[in-house]
C-alpha positions as CSV (number, residue, x, y, z in Angstrom):
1,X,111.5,64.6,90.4
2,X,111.3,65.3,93.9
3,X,110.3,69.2,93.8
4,X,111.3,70.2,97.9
5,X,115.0,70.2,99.3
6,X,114.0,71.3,102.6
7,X,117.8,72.5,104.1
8,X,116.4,73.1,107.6
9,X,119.1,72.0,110.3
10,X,121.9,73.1,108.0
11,X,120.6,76.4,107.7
12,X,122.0,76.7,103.9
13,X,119.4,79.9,103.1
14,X,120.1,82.9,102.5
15,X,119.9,85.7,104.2
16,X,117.5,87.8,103.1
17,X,116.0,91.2,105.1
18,X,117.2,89.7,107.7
19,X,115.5,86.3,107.7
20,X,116.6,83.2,106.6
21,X,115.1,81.0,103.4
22,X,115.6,77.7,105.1
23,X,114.7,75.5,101.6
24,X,113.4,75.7,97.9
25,X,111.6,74.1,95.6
26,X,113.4,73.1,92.6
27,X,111.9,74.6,89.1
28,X,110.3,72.8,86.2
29,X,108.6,70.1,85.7
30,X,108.5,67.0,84.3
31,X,108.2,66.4,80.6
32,X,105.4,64.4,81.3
33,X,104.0,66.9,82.8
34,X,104.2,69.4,80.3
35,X,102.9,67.2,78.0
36,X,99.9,67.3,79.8
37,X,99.0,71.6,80.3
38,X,98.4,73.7,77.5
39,X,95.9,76.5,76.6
40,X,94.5,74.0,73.8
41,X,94.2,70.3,73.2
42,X,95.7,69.4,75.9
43,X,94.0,67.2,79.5
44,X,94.6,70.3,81.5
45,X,94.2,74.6,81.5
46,X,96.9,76.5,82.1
47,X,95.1,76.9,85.5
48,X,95.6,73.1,86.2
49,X,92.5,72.3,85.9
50,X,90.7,69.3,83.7
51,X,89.8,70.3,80.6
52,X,87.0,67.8,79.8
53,X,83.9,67.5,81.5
54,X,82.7,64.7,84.0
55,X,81.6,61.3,82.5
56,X,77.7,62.5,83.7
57,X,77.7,65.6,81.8
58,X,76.5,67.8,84.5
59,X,80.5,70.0,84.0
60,X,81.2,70.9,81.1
61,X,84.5,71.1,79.6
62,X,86.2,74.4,79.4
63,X,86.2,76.3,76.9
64,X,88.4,79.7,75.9
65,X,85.2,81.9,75.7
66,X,85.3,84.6,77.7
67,X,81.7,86.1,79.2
68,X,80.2,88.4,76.7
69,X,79.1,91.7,78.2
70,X,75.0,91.9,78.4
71,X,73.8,94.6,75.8
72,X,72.9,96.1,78.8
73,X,75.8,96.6,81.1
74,X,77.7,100.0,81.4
75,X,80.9,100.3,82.5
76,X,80.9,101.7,86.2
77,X,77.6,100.0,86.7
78,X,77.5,97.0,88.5
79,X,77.3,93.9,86.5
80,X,74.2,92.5,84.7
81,X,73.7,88.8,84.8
82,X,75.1,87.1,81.2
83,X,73.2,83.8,82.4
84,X,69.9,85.5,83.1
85,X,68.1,82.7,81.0
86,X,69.4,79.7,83.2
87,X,66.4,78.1,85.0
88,X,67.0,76.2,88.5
89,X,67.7,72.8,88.2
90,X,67.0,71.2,91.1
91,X,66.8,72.1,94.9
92,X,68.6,70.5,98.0
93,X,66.8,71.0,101.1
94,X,66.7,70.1,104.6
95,X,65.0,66.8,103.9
96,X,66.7,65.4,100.8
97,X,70.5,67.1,101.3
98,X,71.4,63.5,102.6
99,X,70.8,62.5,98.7
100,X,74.2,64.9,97.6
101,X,76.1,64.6,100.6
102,X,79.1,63.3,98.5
103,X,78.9,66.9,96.8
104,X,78.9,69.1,99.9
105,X,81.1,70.5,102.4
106,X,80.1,69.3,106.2
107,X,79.5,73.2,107.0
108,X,77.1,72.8,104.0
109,X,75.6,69.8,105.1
110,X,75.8,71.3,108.6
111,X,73.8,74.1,107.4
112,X,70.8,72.0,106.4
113,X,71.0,70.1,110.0
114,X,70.4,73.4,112.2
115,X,68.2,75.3,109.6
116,X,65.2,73.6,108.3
117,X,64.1,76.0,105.6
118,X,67.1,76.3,104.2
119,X,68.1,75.6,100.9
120,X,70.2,75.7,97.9
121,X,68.7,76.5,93.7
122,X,71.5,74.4,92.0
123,X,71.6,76.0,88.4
124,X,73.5,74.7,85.3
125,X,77.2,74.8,85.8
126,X,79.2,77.3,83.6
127,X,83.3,77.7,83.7
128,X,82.9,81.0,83.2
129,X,86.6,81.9,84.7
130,X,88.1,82.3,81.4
131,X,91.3,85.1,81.7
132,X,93.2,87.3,79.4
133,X,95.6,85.5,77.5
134,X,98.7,86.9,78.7
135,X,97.5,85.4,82.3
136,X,97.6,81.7,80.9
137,X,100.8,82.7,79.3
138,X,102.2,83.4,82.5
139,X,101.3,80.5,84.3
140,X,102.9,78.6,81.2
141,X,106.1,80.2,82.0
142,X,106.1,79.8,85.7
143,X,106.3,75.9,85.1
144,X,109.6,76.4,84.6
145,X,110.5,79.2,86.7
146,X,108.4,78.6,89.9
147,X,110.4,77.8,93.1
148,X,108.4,76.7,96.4
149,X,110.2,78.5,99.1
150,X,110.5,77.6,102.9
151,X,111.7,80.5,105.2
152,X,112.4,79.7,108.4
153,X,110.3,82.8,110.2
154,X,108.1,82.6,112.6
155,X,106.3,79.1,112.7
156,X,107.8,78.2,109.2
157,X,106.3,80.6,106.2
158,X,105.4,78.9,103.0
159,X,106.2,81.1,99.6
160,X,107.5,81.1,96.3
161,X,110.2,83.0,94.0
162,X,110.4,83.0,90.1
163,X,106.7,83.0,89.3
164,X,104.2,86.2,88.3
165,X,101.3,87.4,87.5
166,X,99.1,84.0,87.3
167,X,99.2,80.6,89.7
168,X,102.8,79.2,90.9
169,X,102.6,75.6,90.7
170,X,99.7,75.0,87.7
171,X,100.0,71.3,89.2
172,X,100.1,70.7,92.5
173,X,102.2,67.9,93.9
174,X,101.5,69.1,97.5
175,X,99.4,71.1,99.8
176,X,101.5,73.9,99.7
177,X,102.1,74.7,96.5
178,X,98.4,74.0,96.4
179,X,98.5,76.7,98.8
180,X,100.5,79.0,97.1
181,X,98.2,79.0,93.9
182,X,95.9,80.8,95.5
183,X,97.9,83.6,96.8
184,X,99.0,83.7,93.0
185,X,95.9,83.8,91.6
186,X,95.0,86.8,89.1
187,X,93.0,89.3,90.9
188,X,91.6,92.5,90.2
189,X,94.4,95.3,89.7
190,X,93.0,98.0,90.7
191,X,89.4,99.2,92.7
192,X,87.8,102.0,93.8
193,X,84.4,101.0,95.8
194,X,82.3,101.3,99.1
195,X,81.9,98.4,100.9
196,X,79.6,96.6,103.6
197,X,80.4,94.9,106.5
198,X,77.0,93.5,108.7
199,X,77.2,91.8,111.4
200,X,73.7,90.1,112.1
201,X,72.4,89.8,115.5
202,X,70.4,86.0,116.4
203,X,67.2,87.6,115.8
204,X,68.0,88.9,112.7
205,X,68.8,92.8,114.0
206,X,71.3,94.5,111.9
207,X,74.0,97.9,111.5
208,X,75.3,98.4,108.1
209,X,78.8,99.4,108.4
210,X,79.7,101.4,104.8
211,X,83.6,101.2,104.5
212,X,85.5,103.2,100.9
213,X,88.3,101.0,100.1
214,X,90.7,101.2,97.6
215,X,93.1,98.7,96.6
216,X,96.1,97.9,93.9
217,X,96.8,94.1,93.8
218,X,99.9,94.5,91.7
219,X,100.6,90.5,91.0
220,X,98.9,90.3,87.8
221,X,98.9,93.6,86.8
222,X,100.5,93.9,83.1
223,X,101.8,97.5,83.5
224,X,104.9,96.3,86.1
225,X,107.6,94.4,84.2
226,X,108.3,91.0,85.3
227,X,112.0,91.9,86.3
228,X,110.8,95.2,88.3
229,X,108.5,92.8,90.6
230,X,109.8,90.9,93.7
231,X,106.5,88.9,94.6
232,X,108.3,88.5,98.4
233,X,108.3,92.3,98.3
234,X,105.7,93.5,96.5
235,X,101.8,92.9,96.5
236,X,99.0,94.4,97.4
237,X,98.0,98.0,98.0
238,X,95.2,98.5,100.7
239,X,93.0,101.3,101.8
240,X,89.9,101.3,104.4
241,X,88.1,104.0,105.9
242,X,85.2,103.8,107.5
243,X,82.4,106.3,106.4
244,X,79.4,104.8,108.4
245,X,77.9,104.6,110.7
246,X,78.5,108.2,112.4
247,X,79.7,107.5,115.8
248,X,82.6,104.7,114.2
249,X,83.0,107.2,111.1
250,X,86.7,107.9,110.8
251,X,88.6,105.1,111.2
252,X,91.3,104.3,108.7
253,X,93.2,100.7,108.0
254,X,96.6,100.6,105.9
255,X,98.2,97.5,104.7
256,X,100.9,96.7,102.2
257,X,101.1,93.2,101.6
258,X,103.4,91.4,100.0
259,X,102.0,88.1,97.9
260,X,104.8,86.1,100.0
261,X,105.6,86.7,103.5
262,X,109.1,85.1,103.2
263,X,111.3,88.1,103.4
264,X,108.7,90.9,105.1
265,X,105.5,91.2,107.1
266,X,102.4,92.6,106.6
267,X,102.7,96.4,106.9
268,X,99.7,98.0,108.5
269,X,99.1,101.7,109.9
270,X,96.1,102.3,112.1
271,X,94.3,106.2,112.7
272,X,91.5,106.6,115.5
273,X,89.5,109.9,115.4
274,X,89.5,109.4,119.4
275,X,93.0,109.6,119.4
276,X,93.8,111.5,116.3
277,X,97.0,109.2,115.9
278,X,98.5,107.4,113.1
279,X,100.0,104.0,114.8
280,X,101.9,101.0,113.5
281,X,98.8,98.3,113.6
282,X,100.6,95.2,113.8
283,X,97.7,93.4,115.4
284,X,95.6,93.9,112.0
285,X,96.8,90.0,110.8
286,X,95.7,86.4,111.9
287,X,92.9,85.6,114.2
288,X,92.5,89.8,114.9
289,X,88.8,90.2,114.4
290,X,87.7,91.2,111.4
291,X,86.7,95.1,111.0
292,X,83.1,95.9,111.9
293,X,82.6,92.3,112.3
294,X,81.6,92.3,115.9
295,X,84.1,88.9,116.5
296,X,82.1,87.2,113.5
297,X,85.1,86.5,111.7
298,X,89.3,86.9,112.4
299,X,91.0,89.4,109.8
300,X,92.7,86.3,107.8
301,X,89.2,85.0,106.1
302,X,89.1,87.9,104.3
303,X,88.7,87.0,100.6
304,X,88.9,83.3,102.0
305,X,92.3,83.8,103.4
306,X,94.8,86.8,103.5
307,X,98.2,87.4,105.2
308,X,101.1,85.3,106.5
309,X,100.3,81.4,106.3
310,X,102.9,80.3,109.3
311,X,100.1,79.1,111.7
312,X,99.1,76.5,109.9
313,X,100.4,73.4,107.9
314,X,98.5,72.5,104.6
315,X,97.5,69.1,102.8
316,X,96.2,68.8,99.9
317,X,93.4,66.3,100.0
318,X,92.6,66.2,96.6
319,X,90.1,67.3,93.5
320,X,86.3,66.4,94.1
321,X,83.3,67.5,92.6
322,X,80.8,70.2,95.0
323,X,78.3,72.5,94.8
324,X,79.8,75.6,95.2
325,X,79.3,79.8,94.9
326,X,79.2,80.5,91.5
327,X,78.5,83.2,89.1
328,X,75.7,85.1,91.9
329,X,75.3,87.8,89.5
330,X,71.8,88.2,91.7
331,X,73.5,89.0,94.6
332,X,75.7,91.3,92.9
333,X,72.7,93.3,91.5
334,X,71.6,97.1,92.3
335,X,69.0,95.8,93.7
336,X,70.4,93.4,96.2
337,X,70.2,95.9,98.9
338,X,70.8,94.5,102.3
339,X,67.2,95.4,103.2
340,X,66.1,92.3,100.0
341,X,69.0,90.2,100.8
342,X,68.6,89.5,104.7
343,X,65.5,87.6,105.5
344,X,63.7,88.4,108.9
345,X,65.6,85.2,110.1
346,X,68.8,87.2,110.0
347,X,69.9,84.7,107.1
348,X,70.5,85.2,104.4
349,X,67.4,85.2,101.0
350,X,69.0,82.2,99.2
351,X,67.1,83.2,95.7
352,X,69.9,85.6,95.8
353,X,72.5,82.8,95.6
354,X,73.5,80.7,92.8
355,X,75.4,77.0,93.4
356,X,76.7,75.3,90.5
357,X,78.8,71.8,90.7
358,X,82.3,72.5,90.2
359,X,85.6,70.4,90.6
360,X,87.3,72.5,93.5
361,X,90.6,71.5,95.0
362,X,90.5,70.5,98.7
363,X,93.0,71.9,101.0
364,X,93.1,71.2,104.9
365,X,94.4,73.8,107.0
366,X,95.3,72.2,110.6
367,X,97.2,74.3,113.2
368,X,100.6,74.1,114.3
369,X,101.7,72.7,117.5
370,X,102.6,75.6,119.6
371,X,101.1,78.4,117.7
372,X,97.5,80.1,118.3
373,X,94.3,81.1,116.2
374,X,90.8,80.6,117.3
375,X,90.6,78.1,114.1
376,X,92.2,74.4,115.2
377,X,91.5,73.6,111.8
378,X,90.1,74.9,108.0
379,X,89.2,73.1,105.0
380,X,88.7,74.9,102.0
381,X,87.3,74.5,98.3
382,X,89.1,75.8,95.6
383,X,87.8,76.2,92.3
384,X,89.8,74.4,89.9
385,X,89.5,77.1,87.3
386,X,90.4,80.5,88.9
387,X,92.4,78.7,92.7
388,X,89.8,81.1,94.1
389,X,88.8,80.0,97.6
390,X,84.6,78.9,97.1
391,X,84.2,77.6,100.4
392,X,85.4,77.1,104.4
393,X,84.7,75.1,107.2
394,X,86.2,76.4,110.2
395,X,86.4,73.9,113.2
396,X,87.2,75.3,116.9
397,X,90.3,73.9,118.6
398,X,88.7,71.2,119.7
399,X,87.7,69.7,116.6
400,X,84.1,70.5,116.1
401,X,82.4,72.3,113.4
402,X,82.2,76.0,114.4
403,X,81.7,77.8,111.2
404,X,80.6,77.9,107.7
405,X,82.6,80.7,104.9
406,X,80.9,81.2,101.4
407,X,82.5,83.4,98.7
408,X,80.7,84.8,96.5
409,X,82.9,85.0,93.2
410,X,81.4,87.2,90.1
411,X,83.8,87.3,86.9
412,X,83.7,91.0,86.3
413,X,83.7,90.0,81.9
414,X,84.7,94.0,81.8
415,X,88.1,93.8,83.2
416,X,89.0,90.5,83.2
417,X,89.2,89.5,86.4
418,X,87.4,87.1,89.1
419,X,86.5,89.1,92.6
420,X,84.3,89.1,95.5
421,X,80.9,90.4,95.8
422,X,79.7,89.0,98.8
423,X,81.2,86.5,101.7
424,X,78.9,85.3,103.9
425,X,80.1,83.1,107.4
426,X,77.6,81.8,109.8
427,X,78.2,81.3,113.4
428,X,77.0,77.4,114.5
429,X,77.4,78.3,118.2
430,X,76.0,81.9,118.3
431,X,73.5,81.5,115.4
432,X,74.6,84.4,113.9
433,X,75.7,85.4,110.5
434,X,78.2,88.0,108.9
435,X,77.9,89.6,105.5
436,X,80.4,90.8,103.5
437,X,78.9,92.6,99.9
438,X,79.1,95.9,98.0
439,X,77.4,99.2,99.1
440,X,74.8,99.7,95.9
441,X,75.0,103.1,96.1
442,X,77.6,103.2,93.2
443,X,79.4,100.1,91.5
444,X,82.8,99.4,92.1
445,X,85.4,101.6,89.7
446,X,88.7,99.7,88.2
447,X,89.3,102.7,86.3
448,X,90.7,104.4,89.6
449,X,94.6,104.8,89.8
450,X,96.4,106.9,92.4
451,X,100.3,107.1,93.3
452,X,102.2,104.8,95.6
453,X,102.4,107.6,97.5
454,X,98.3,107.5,98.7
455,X,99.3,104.0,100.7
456,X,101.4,105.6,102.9
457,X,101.1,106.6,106.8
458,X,101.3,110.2,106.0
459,X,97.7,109.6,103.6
460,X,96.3,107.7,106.2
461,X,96.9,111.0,108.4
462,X,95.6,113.3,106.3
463,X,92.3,110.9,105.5
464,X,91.9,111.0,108.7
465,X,92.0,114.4,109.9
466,X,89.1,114.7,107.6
């Protein structure tokens, strides 16, 4: 079945918000196919991914076991490690990473070739991405009502109609629906937390920047009907003001994103202190630097990638087997204070990290002729389980490796959901590094809930003028 009429030329869309769908997808699947996907028995998840293990052993198959909470978690504290017990397998190291170079990434490899002491604890893996059931329910359904769309905005957006609350295209004929599963993934609904945001200097000098954020991803949240939900319309939710340090204290960022970008753009709101304003920040979106990130990172890496996907054209390169982020319940610890987690090296201390092998889904991001972004080119590393972004080699526009993006992914077992708890990107050319983690002064809250009404420009105002 060939799933893409692409009606460019002929301009057959529709015109919607005043931008015209120049093509879509046509729904369902094969029977074969759906032969194949099921939440038991079956060769694949409802995610897409292989059920079974690899022929070694070393990935097991998955299992519908959700993580059981530790005995001793509370709720609104962060998260205690389930998988405590697990002992480090092996290392890879600067002198025998040549020995698993079929299971890393070149910025991992790259990592190991500019930093002799640095290493990777490769523990036992565990598909620990295990979702409500109404999620794999979902994705069920959206193999017969998923439509790839292909607006004709900008450089060409990439999107979706018909789908909700859990990945678009379960399989993947092509890199953009590829693409598109993990702007569908399930996410967190709603959060409450404090944030940090450290930029570290080549000789490992440091300024924590402590940012409150609170967002409402709406996608998978099982409180909006399916038919009150426009995913090209609708999204997320986001709030950011910056608390610390005192002489950048103030600042407040406003987005409402929708999970598509086919019928409207990102809407952001910007207030200064300086100028006690509230402006229309259309700037906050591509290759815009990141907040706080002193030029580290651009604003789209956040959470692996965020915002409109027009710059760049996507293949999908396949399903491999790599050692990836997963389950750093260290890192996400009270204790894992900046203060324990940066080394004097301005790296990060990797006993804080924990890579298992996973089969991730590899999707190459390549710029578009006639566009701009300081990235020619991205590869990223998708876990199969969750189509949350593991890993990202960025390469600069002329086609060398630049940077290296890690995710750090825990499954919070309380909610349900997979989210960040750290990102980490180190600079090649400036030897630098930028981390992205939790403030540990209080654990994130997903019992928070506040009115539309607190995501608009006249909140940002009065955040501001306090």
């Amino acid at each position: 079945m060939k799933r893409v009429v692409n009606v460019l030329g002929g301009y057959l869309g529709v015109l919607v918000a005043g931008l015209f769908i120049a093509g879509s997808a046509l729904a369902g699947v094969s029977a074969e196919d759906r032969a194949r996907i099921g939440l038991e028995g079956t060769e694949l998840t409802p995610s897409g991914a292989i059920r079974a293990g690899n022929a070694e052993g070393t990935i097991p198959a998955f299992k519908y076991e959700p993580i059981v909470p530790p005995a001793d978690f509370s709720a609104g504290e962060y998260h205690t490690d389930p998988f405590r017990d697990d002992k480090v397998l092996f290392k890879i190291t600067a002198q025998n990473f040549q020995d698993y170079a079929d299971k890393l990434s070149v910025g991992q490899q790259n990592m190991f070739k500019n930093y002799p002491d640095y290493y990777m604890n490769i523990y036992p893996t565990r598909r620990s991405a295990v979702f409500k059931p109404y999620i794999y329910e979902a994705a069920l359904k959206n193999l017969d009502r998923a439509e790839l769309v292909h607006a004709d905005v900008n450089m060409g957006i990439v999107g979706f109609k018909g789908a909700r609350k859990a990945w678009a295209f379960p399989i993947p004929k092509n890199g953009d629906e590829a693409w598109m599963n993990q702007a569908s993934r399930p996410v967190n609904t709603w959060m409450d937390s404090v944030e940090t945001t450290i930029a570290v200097t080549s000789s490992g000098d440091y300024t924590v920047n402590k940012l409150s954020v609170q967002q409402h991803w709406m996608w998978s949240d099982p409180e909006i009907p399916d038919e009150e939900f426009n995913p090209a319309q609708q999204g997320m939710h986001y709030n950011q003001v910056l608390v610390a340090p005192p002489k950048v204290a103030g600042q407040v960022v406003m987005a409402r994103d929708p999970v598509v970008f086919t019928e409207v753009f990102r809407r952001a709101w910007a207030y200064s202190p300086g100028q006690r304003r509230v402006k229309r920040a259309p700037q906050i979106v591509y290759d815009n630097p990141l907040t706080a990130s002193d030029g580290l990172a651009t604003t789209d890496q956040g959470w692996g990638f965020n915002g409109p996907n027009d710059r760049f054209s996507y293949k999908l390169l396949g399903r491999k087997e790599v050692y990836v982020p997963y389950n750093p319940y260290k890192i996400h610890a009270k204790e894992a204070t900046p203060e324990a987690v940066i080394n004097d090296k301005g790296r990060i201390n990797q006993e804080f990290l924990r890579y298992e092998l996973h089969r991730v889904w590899v999707v190459e991001a390549t710029l578009k002729e006639g566009t701009n972004h300081d990235y020619g080119k991205r590869v990223y590393y998708l876990d199969e389980d969750s189509w949350w972004i593991t890993l990202v080699d960025g390469y600069d526009r002329r086609g060398d490796i630049w940077r290296h993006w890690e995710d750090h992914h825990v499954f919070y077992y309380d909610t349900g959901f997979m989210n960040r708890t750290a990102e980490i990107q180190y600079d090649f050319n400036a030897h630098r590094m930028l981390y992205l983690g939790f403030d540990k002064s209080r654990g994130p809250d997903f019992t928070w809930r506040a009115k539309d009404s607190y995501f608009t420009p006249a909140a940002v105002r009065r955040r501001g003028i306090r």
